[in-house]
C-alpha positions in Angstrom: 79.3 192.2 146.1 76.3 194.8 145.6 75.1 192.5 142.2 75.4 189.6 144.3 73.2 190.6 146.8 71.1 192.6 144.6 70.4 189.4 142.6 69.9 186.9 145.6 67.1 189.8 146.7 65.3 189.8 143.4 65.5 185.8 143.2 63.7 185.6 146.6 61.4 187.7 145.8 60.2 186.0 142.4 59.9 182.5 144.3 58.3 184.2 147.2 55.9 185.6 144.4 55.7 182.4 142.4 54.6 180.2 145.8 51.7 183.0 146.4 50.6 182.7 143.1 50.5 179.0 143.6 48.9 179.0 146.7 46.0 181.2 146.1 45.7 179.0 142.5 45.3 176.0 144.5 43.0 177.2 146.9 40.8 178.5 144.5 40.2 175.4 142.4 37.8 176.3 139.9 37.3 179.6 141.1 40.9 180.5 140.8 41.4 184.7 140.5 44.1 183.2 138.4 42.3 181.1 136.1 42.9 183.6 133.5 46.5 183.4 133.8 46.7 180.0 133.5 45.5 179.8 130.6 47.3 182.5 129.0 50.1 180.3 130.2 48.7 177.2 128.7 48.0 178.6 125.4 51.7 180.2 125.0 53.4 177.0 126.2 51.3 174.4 125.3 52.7 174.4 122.0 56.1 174.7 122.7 56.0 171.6 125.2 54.7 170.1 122.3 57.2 170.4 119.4 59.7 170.2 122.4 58.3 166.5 123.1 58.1 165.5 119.2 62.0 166.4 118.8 62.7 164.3 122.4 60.8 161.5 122.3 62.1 159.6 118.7 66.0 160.7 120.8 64.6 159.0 124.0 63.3 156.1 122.6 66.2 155.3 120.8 68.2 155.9 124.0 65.7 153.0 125.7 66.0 150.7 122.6 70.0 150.9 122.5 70.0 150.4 126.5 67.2 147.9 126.4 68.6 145.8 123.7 70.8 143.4 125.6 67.9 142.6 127.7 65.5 142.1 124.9 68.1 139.7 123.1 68.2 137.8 126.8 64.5 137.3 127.0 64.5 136.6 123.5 66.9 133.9 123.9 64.9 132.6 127.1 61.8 132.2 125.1 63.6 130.8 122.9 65.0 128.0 125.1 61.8 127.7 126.9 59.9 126.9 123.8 62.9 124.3 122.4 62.1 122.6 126.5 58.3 122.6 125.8 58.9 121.2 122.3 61.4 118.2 123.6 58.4 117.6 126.4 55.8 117.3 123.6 58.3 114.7 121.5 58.9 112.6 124.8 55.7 112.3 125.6 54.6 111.1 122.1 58.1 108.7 122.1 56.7 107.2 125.7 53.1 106.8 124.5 54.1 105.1 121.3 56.4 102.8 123.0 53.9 102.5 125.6 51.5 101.0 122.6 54.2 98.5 121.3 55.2 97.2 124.3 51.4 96.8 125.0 51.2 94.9 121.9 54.1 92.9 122.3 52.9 91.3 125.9 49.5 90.4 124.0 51.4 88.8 121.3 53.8 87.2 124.3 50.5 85.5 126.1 48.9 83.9 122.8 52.2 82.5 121.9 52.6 81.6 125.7 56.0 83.1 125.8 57.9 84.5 128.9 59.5 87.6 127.6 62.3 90.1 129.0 61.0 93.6 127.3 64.4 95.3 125.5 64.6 98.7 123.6 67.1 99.0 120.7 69.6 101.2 121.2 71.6 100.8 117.7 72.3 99.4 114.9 75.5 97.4 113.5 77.5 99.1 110.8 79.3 96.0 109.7 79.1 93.2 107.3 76.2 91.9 109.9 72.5 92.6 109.9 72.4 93.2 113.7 71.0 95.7 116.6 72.1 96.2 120.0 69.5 96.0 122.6 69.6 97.4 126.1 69.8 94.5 128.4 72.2 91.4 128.9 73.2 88.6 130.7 71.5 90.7 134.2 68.0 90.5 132.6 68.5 86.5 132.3 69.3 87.0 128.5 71.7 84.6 126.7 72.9 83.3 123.6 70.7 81.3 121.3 67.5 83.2 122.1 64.6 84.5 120.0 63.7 87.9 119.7 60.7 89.2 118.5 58.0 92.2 118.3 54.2 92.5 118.5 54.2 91.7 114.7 56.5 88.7 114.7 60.7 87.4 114.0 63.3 89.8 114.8 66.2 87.2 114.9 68.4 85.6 117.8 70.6 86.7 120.4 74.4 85.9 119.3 76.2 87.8 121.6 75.4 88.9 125.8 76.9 91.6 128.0 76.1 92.6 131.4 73.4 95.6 130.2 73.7 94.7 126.6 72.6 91.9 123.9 73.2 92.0 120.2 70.6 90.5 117.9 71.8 88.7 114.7 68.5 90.2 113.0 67.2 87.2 110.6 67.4 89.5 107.2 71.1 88.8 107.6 72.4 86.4 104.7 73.8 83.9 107.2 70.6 83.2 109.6 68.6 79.8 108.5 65.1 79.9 110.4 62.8 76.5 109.8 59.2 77.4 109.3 56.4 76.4 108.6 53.4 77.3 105.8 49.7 78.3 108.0 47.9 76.0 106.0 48.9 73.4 104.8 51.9 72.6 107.7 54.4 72.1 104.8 57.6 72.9 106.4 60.8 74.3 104.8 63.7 76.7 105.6 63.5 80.8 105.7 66.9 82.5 104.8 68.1 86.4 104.7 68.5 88.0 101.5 71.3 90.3 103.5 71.6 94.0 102.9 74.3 93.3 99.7 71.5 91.4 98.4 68.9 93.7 98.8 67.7 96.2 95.6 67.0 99.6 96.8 62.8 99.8 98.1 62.8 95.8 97.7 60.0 94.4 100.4 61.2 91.2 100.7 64.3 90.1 102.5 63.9 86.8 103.1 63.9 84.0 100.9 61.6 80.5 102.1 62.7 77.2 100.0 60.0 74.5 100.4 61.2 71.3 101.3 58.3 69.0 99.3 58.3 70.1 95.8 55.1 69.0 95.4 53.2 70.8 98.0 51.0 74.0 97.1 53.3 77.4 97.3 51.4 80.9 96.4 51.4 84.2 97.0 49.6 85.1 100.1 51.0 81.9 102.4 52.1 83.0 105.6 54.7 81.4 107.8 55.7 81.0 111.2 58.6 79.3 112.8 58.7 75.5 113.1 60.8 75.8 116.1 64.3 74.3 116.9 65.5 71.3 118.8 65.3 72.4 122.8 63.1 75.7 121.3 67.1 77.8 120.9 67.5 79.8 119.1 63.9 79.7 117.6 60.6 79.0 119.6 57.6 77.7 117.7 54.7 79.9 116.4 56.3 83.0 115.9 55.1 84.9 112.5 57.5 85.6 109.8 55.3 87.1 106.8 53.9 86.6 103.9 54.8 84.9 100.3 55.0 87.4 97.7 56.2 86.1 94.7 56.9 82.4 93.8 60.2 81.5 91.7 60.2 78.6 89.6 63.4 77.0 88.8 64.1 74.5 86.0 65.8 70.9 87.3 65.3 72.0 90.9 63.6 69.6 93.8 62.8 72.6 95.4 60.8 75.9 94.6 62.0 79.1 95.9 59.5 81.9 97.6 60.0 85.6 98.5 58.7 86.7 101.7 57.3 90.0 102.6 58.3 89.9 107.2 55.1 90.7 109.2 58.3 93.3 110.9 59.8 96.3 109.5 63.2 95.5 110.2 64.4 99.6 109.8 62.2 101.2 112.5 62.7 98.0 115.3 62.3 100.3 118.7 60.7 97.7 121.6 61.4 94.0 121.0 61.2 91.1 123.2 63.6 88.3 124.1 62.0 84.9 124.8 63.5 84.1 127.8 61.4 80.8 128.8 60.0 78.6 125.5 56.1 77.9 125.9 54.6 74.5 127.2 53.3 73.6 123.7 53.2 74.6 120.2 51.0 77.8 119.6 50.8 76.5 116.2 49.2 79.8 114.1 47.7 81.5 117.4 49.9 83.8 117.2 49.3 84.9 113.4 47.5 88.0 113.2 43.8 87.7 111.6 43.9 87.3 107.8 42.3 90.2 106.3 39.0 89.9 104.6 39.1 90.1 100.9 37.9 93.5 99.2 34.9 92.4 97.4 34.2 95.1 94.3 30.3 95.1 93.8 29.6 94.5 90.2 27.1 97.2 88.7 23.9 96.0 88.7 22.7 95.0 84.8 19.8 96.8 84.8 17.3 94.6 81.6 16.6 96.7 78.3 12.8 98.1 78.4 10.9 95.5 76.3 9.4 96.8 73.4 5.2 96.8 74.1 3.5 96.2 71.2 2.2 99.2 69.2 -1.6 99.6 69.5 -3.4 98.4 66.5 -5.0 101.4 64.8 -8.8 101.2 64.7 -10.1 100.9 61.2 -12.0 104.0 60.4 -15.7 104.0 60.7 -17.0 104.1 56.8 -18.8 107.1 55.7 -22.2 106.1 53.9 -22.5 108.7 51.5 -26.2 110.4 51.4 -28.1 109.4 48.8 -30.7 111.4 47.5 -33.9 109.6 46.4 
């Protein structure tokens, strides 16, 4: 009991000392009687806080990091799915603004031709023995059977088969679509057929096949077509383009010549197409073809004439010395 006591007494006294020396530090300020002291005490445990701090902190970081790291993994993650958001924004926006320029395009091409169109997006393609797509709207839109479809550049094909929402579109690279059509210039008329994807070499540009039906009528490369239009205007309306004669094949004993045709459409990126829902009141005839681009000219390097050769200057006969005679 006496150590007890004895050691609460000194304890008491020490703080009671230690919250003096405080006081009167504080009050003093700069002026401290215990400025002295205080630095003594700086200098001797300056250091030691020092190397004390050096062997913590690399413990108590790792402590942080190691409780920390499922939070940094979450807002890692969260980033992570923010960015992925902003980058799907970004990709919509382009998608809408691209379709927003084709669709654009398409109702320009619609008024030349004079055509009442339903717009339609495609939303796949067939995988069977067909060349077809399958277009987001139906019998709801006022689409049916027998109808043409088309883009801002010209032919897609017919409708052959209507649902409620949906349409499918027999596209006319397929081997069993017959389109009649007609040459820009000349009005010779004659019958455009698909090659069909069996027929098709791998990169080959033209899928369709035109047969002219006078053999004696001009055929070259460069002719374009558009449709000649069908009895009642279903499945095809008039004026629509097709593309452009490539290549020209010749065949012995035949009454008819056979063209390849490079379509005005690219048939493997189709995304906004139109269906004609109401024919036009008359032929567009080629008003519809897109301008024919002007031919590249190559200037021709100027001949520039060889210098003439002047004619040499005469040399002057030299002046004849009379020699001195001496008388």
């Amino acid at each position: 009991m006496r150590d007890t006591r004895r050691t609460r007494v000194v304890f008491g006294t020490l703080l009671i000392i230690a919250l003096v020396l405080i006081t009167v530090d504080y009050r003093g300020g700069e002026n401290s009687p215990l400025r002295g002291l205080r630095s003594a005490g700086e200098a001797f445990f300056g250091p030691i806080e020092r190397v004390s701090a050096a062997v913590v902190r690399p413990v108590g970081n790792a402590f942080d990091a190691i409780t920390d790291a499922p939070g940094e993994r979450r807002r890692a993650e969260r980033l992570e799915r923010e960015n992925q958001r902003l980058r799907e924004q970004l990709r919509a926006q382009r998608i809408d603004a691209d379709r927003a320029a084709q669709l654009e395009r398409l109702l320009g091409a619609a008024g030349l031709g004079g055509y009442k169109i339903v717009p339609a997006q495609v939303i796949s393609a067939g995988q069977g023995l067909e060349d077809t797509v399958t277009i987001d709207v139906g019998s709801s839109s006022g689409v049916r059977p027998d109808m043409t479809v088309m883009t801002a550049e010209g032919l897609v094909g017919r409708v052959i088969r209507v649902g409620p929402a949906t349409a499918t579109v027999l596209l006319a690279t397929d081997a069993s679509s017959t389109v009649g059509s007609r040459l820009e210039d000349s009005k010779e008329i004659g019958v455009v057929q698909g090659v069909g994807r069996r027929g098709l070499g791998r990169g080959d540009a033209t899928p369709l096949r035109f047969q002219l039906l006078n053999a004696n009528a001009p055929l070259q490369p460069g002719q374009r077509l558009v449709t000649l239009g069908s009895q009642g205007e279903r499945p095809y309306v008039p004026g629509v383009p097709i593309g452009t004669i490539e290549r020209v094949e010749k065949s012995l004993g035949s009454l008819t010549r056979t063209a390849y045709v490079r379509p005005f459409v690219r048939f493997t990126t189709l995304d906004v197409v139109g269906v004609v829902v109401a024919p036009p009141k008359s032929d567009p005839r080629d008003a519809v073809l897109p301008p024919k681009p002007k031919p590249v000219v190559t200037p021709t390097p100027a001949q520039t004439p060889e210098p003439s050769e002047s004619p040499r200057p005469s040399k002057s006969p030299k002046a004849a010395r009379t020699p001195n005679v001496r008388d």
